[in-house]
N, C-alpha and C positions, 0 to 999 in steps of 0.2 A: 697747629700740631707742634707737639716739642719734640726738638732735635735729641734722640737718645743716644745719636752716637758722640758725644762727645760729656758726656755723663758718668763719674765715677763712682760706685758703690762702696758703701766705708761703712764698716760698723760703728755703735755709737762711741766705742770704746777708742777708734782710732781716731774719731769726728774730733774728742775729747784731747785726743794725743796732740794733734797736727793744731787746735785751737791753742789749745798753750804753750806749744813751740812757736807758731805766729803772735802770739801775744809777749814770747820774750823774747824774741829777734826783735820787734817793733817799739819794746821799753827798753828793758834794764840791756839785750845787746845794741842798739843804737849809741845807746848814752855811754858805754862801754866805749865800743868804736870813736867815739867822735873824741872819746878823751886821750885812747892813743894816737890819736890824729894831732890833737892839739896839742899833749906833749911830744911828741916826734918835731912838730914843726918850730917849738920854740928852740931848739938843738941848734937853728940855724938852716945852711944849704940846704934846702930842698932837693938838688941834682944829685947832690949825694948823700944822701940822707936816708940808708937803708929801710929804719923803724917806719919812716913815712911813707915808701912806698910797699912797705909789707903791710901796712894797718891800710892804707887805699887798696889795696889788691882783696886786705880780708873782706873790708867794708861793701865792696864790687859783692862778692861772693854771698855774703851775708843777704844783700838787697836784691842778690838772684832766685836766692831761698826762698824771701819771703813775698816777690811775685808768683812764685811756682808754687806755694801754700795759699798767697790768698785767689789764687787760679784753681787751682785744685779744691777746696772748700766752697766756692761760688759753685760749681758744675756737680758740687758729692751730692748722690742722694742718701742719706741715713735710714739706716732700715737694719732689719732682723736679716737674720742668713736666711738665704733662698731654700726653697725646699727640699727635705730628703729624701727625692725621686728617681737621682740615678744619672738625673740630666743634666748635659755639662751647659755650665752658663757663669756669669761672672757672679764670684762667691764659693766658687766650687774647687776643693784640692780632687786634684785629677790625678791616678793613676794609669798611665798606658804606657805602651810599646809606639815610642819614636825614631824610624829609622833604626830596627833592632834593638834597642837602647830602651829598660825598662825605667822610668822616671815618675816620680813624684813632684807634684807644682801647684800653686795657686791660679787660677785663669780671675784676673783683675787687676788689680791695682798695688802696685809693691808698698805702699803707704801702710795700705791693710797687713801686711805679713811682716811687715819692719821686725828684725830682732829675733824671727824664728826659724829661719834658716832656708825657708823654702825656695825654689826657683818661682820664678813670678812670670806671666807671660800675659799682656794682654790680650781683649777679647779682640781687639782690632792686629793683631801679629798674627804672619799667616798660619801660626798654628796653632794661636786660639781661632780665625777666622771659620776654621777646618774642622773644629770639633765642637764649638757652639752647636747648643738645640743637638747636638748626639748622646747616645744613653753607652752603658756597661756592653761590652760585645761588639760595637758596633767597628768597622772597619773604615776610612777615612784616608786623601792624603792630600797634599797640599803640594804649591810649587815653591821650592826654596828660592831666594832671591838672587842665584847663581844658578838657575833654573833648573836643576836638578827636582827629580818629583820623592817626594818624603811619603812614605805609608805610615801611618798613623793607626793602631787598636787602642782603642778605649778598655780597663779593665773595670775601672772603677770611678763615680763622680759622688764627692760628698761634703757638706754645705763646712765652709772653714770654720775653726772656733779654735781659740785662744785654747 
C-alpha cells in the first residue's frame, strides 16, 4: 500500500516550474557558485575573507533548495485539479470563517500557488487536518497548538487554477 501522506499534489504547470528551477540550481547556479568561491579564495585570507564566506553561505542555501526540490518532485503526484464538488481536499481554494476571521487559501502545497498571493496551509496543518473531506456549510474546529479550540465554517471549496 502507498503511503499518501507524504505525497504532494502539483499541477503539470508547477511540476514544469520546480523542474527547471532544479535543473538550474544543479547547472548554470552550481557552476555560478563554485566560481565565486574560487575567486573569493584567490583574494587570499580565508579568515577574513568576507566574498568567501558569503558565496559558502549562498552555496549552503542554494544546496538546501535544491534537496527540498528534488524531495518535493520525488513524493509530487501530477494530475489535473481535483473536482468541482464543493469538497475540501488538497487542490482546493477554500473560502471560510476561521476563528471569526473570513479568509481565502489554498489547502496544499505552497509550490503550487508560488507568485499568487494566496495563504497556503497544508492538508497535514491542524487546519487543513479539520476541514479535509468537509463540503460548503459545514461547521468544524480544530485545536490550535497553544491549545485553544478554533471553530472553523466552510463557505466555499474550489479546485485551484492559475
Amino acid at each position: 500500500m502507498t503511503d499518501t501522506s507524504s505525497v504532494t499534489w502539483l499541477t503539470q504547470e508547477a511540476h514544469d516550474r520546480l523542474t527547471a528551477e532544479l535543473t538550474e540550481l544543479t547547472t548554470v547556479g552550481r557552476s555560478e557558485i563554485a566560481a565565486k568561491i574560487e575567486s573569493a579564495r584567490s583574494e587570499g585570507d580565508l579568515k577574513e575573507n568576507g566574498g568567501y564566506h558569503a558565496a559558502r553561505e549562498e552555496q549552503g542555501k542554494q544546496e538546501a533548495r535544491i534537496r527540498q526540490l528534488e524531495d518535493l518532485l520525488r513524493r509530487a503526484v501530477v494530475g489535473e485539479a481535483p473536482p468541482d464538488d464543493g469538497v475540501v481536499e488538497p487542490g482546493m481554494v477554500v473560502t471560510a470563517t476561521v476563528a471569526g476571521d473570513k479568509m481565502t487559501f489554498l489547502v496544499g502545497s505552497r509550490e503550487v500557488a508560488e507568485g499568487t498571493g494566496l495563504d497556503v496551509y497544508s492538508e497535514k496543518s491542524p487546519l487543513g487536518s479539520a476541514i479535509i473531506g468537509r463540503s460548503a456549510g459545514e461547521e468544524t474546529s480544530y485545536e490550535a497548538p497553544n491549545g485553544a479550540t478554533i471553530k472553523v465554517t466552510i463557505h466555499e471549496a474550489k479546485p485551484f487554477q492559475l
